[in-house]
VMD Tcl script that draws the C-alpha trace (Angstrom):
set ca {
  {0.00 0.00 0.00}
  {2.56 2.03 0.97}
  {4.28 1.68 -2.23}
  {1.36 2.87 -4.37}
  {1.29 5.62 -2.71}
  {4.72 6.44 -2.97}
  {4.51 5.75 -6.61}
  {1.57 7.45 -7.22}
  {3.24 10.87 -5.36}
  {6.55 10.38 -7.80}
  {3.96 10.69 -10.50}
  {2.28 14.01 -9.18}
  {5.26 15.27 -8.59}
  {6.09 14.66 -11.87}
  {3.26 15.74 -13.84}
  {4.02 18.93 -12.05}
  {7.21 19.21 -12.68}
  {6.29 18.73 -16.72}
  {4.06 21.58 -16.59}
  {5.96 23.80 -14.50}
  {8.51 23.58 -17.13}
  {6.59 23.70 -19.90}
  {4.72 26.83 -18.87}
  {8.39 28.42 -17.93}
  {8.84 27.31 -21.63}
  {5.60 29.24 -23.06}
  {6.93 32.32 -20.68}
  {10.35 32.40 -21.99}
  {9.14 33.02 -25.64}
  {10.73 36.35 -26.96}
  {9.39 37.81 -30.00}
  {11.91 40.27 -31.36}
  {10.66 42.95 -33.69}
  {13.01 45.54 -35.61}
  {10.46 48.89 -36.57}
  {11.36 52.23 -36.61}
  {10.23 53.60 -32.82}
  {7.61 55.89 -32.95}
  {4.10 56.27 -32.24}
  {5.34 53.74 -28.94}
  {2.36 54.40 -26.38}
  {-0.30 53.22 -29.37}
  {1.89 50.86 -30.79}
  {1.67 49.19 -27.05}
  {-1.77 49.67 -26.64}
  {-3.27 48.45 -30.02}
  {-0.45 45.85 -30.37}
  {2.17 44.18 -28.05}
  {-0.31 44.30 -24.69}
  {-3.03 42.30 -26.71}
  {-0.58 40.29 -28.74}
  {1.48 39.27 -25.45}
  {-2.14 38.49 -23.76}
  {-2.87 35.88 -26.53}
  {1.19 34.64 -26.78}
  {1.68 34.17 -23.46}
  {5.49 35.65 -24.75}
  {7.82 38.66 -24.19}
  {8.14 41.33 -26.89}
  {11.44 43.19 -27.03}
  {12.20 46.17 -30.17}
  {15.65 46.87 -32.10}
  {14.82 50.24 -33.37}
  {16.25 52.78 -35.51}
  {15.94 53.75 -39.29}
  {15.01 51.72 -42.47}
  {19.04 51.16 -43.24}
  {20.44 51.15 -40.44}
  {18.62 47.97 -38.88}
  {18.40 46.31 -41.91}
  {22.15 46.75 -41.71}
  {22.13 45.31 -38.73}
  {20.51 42.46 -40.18}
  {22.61 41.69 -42.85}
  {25.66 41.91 -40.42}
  {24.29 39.26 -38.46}
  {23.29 37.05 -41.51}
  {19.80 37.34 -40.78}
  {20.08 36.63 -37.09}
  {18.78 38.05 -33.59}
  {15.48 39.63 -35.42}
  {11.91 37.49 -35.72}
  {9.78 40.15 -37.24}
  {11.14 43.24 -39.54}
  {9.13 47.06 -40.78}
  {10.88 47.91 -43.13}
  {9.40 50.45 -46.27}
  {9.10 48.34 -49.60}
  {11.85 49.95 -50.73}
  {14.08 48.66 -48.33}
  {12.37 45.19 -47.96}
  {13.52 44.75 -51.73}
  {16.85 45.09 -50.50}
  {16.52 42.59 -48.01}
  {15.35 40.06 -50.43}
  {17.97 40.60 -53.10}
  {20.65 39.60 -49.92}
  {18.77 36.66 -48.77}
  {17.86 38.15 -45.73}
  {14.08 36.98 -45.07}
  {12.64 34.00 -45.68}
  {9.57 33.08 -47.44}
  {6.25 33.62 -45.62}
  {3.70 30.74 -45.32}
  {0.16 32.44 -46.36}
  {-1.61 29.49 -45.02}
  {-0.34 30.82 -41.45}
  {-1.60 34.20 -41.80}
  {-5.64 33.87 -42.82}
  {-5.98 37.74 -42.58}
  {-4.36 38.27 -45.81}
  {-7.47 37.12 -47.31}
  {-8.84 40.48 -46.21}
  {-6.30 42.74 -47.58}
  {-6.31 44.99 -50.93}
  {-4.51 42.56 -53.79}
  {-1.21 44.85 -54.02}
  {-0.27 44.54 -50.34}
  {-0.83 41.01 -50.25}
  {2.61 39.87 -51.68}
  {3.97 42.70 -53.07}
  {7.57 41.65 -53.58}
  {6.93 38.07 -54.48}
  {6.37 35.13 -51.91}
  {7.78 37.19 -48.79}
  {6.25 39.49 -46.39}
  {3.10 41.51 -46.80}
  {2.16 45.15 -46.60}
  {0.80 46.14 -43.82}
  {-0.16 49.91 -44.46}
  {-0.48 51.32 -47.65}
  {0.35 55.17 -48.41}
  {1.14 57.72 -51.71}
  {3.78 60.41 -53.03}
  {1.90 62.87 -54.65}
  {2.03 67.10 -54.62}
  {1.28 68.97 -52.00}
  {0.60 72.74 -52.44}
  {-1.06 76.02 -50.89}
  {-4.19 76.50 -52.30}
  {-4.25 80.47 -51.36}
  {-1.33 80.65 -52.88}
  {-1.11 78.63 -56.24}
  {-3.58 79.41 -58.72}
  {-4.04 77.77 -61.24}
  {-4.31 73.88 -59.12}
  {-2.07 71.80 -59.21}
  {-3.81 68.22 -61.58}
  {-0.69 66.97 -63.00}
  {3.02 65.60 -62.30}
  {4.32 68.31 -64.97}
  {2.78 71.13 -63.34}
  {6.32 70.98 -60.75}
  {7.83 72.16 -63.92}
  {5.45 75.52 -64.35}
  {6.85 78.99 -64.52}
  {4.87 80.14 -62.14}
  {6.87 77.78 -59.85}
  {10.04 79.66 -59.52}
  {11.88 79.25 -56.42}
  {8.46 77.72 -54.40}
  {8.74 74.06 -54.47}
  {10.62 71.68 -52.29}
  {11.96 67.80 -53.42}
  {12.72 65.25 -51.16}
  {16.62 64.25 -51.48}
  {17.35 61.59 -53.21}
  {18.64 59.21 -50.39}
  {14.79 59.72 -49.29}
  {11.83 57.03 -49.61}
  {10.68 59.64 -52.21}
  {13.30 61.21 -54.06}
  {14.04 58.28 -57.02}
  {10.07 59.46 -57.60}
  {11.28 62.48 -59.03}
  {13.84 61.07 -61.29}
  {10.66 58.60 -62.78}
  {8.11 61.82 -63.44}
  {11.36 63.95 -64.74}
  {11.89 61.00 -66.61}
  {7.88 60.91 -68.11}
  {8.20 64.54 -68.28}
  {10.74 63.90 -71.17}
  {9.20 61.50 -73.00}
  {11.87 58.95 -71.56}
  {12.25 55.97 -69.59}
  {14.37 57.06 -66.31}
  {15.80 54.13 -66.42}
  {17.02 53.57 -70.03}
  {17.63 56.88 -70.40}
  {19.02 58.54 -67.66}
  {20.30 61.47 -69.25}
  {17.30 62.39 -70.45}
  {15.42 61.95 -67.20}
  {18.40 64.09 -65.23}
  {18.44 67.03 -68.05}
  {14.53 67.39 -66.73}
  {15.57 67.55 -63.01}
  {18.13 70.28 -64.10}
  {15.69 72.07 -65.78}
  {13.56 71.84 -63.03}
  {15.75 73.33 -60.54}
  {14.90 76.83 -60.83}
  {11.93 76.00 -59.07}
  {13.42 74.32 -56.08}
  {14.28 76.27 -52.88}
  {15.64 73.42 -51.05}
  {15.34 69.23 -50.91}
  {14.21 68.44 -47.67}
  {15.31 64.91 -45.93}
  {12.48 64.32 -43.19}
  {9.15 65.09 -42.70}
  {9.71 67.78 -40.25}
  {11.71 70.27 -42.23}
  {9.44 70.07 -45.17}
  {6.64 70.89 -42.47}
  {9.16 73.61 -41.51}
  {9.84 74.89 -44.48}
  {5.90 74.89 -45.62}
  {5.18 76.83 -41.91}
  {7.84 79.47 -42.78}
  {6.12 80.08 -46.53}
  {9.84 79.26 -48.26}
  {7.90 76.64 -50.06}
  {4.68 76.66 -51.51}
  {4.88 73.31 -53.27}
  {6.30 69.76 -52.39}
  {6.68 66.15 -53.61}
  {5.48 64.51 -50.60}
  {4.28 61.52 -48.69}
  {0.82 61.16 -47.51}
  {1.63 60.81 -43.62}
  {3.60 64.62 -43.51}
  {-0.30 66.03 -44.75}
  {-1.79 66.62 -41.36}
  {1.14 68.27 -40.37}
  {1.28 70.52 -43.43}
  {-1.74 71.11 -42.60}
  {-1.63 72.17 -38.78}
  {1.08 74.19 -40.26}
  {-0.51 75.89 -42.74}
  {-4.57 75.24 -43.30}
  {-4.97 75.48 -46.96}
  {-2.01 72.67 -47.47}
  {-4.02 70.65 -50.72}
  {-3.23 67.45 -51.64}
  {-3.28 67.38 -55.50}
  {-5.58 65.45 -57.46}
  {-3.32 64.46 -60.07}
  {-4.60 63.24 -63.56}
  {-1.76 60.72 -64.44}
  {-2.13 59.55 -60.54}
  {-0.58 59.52 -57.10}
  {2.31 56.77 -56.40}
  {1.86 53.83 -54.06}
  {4.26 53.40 -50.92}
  {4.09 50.76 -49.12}
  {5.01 49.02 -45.83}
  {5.90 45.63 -45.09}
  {6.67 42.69 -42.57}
  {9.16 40.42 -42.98}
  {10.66 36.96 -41.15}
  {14.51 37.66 -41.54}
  {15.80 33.92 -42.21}
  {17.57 34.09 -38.59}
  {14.14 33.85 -36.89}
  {14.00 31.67 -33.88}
  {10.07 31.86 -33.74}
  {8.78 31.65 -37.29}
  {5.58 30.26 -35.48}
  {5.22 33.09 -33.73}
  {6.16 35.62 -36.02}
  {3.62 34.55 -38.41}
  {0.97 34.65 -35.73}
  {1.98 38.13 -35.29}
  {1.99 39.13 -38.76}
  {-1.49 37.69 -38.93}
  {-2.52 39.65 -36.01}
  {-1.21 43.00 -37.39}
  {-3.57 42.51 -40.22}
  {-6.61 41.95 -38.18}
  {-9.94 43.91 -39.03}
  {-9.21 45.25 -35.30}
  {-5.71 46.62 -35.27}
  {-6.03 48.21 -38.83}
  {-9.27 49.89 -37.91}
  {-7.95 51.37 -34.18}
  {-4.32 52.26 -36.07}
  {-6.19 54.03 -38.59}
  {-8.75 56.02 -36.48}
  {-5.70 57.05 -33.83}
  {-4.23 58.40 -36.94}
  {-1.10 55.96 -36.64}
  {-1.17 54.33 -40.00}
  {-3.68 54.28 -43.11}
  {-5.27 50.99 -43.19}
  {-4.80 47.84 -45.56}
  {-7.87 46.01 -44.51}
  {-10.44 46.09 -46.60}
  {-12.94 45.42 -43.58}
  {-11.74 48.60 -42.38}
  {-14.76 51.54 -42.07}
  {-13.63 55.10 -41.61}
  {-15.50 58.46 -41.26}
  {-14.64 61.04 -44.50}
  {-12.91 63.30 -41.20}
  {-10.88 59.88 -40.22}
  {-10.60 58.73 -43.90}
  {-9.39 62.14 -45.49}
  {-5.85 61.95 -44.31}
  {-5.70 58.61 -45.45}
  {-4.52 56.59 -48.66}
  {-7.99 54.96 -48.04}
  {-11.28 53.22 -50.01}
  {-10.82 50.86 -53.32}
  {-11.09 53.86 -55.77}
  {-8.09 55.30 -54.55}
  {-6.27 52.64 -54.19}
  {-6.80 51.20 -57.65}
  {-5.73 54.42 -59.31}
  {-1.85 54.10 -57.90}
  {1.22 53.42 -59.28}
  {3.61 50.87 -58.05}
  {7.38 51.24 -58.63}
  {9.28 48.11 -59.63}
  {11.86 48.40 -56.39}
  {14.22 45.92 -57.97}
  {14.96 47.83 -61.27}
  {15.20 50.94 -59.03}
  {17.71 49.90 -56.60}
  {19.80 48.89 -59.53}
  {19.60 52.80 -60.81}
  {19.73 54.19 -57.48}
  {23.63 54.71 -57.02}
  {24.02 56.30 -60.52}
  {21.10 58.21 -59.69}
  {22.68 59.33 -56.26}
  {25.40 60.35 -58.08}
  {24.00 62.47 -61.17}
  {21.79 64.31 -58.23}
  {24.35 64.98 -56.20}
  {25.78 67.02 -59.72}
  {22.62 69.09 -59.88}
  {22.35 70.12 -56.62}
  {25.76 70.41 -55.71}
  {25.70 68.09 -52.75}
}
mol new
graphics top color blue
foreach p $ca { graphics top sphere $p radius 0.5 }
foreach p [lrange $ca 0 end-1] q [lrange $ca 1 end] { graphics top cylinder $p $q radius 0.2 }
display resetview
């Protein structure tokens, strides 16, 4: 009698053992995500306290800008990262050095519920998870005749009043493109045609701005009138200076997008998918989009015209962009670099 018993308290004792362990197991998960830092208190709120609630894991950030981490990345072959933001531009990178790995669709159901371009936009690896333009911004009680096409940055009018993003920027290869179209030329089989059009449009540059803030600096001041801009610096143009317009351009805004990646180091591919899928839920993109965080991808999403109007938002909108083929661009991009560099004297 005594025996059982003792046998049957070995086995307690080691049932409980098994699931102590187990559970210290599930605890010690560590999801590590590389994104760029900001917009921390909402990113906590609307994702890593629900996330860790259904994960039962730790979440721990690498941040810094697009090149630098993916730098990082590539230094460590891939390693010490499980889930990477990255802009598209940058994510193409990342794929042409082997640094993610492919993504398993079948893991992450809410792609279903995405708009077609974000769901693989750079081939079988990580999807978009906001979607946003470049377009032209300008001051409507100040421009007259509006701004309704890419070629209107070349206008007379124009002289010393518009602003370009450098070309180091997420934007400024964009101008090389529409200087490019402006021609009558492919940018990218013929350069010199594209780059004689940025020198002719020069005149009517004060300055190339490199973040967000100083074009919203330079708009505030009135040293610019007109910009090549993204999407997310409008409601700060527009704090800045009301009658900031975003131009409804004939020939059509571009599309920026960003994405999530697995780098091919991941030690919880499991769990980076599950977070991926999460990001992409009906619930996050609507509460990202109506804290004005990010524009959303969802097409489950419902926003107000007030919530919706700073937004790269609605199917109509979204079908008329352009997308940029990344891979042919980062090819150019160091002669482009270069020739700009001659123009502006930088």
């Amino acid at each position: 009698m005594k025996a059982r018993r003792f046998a049957q308290i070995l086995s307690l004792a080691f049932l409980a053992a098994v699931g102590s362990t187990a559970a210290a197991h599930a605890q010690s998960k560590t999801l590590t995500i590389s994104w760029w830092g900001y917009n921390g208190e909402k990113m906590n709120a609307n994702i890593i306290t629900p996330f860790k609630k259904i994960c039962g894991c730790e979440i721990v950030f690498e941040t810094g800008n697009n090149a630098d981490r993916l730098n990082k990345l590539k230094l460590r072959d891939g390693k010490g990262v499980d889930v990477i933001y990255l802009t598209d531009s940058f994510s193409q990178l990342g794929i042409e050095q082997g640094l993610f790995q492919e993504i398993d669709p079948s893991k992450i159901p809410n792609l279903a519920d995405i708009y077609e371009l974000g769901k693989a936009p750079q081939g079988k690896y990580g999807p978009a998870y906001t979607i946003g333009r470049v377009g032209i911004v300008y001051d409507a009680a100040k421009v007259n005749p509006p701004i309704t096409a890419w070629g209107d940055l070349w206008r007379e009018d124009l002289k010393s009043s518009v602003s370009l993003p450098g070309i180091t920027t997420t934007a400024g290869p964009l101008v090389v493109l529409e200087a490019g179209k402006h021609g009558g030329a492919d940018a990218y089989e013929d350069t010199g045609k594209a780059f004689s059009e940025v020198e002719a449009l020069k005149p009517n540059v004060v300055k190339n701005y490199n973040t967000g803030s100083e074009l919203v600096n330079l708009i505030s001041t009135g040293e610019v009138r007109v910009a090549l801009a993204q999407d997310f610096t409008l409601a700060s143009m527009q704090a800045a200076v009301p009658t900031m317009t975003w131009a409804k351009l004939t020939d059509g805004d571009i599309a920026t997008l960003n994405t999530v990646n697995i780098p091919k180091g991941s030690e919880n591919v499991e769990l980076a998918h599950q977070f991926i899928n999460f990001i992409l839920s009906k619930e996050v993109q609507q509460a990202e989009a109506e804290q004005g965080v990010d524009a959303p991808i969802s097409t489950k999403v419902s926003l107000t015209p007030d919530q919706a109007k700073i937004w790269t938002y609605g199917p109509d909108m979204v079908a008329g962009l352009t997308r940029i083929d990344y891979a042919k661009m980062n090819a150019a991009k160091a002669d482009w670099i270069d020739r700009w560099n001659e123009v502006f004297g930088q």
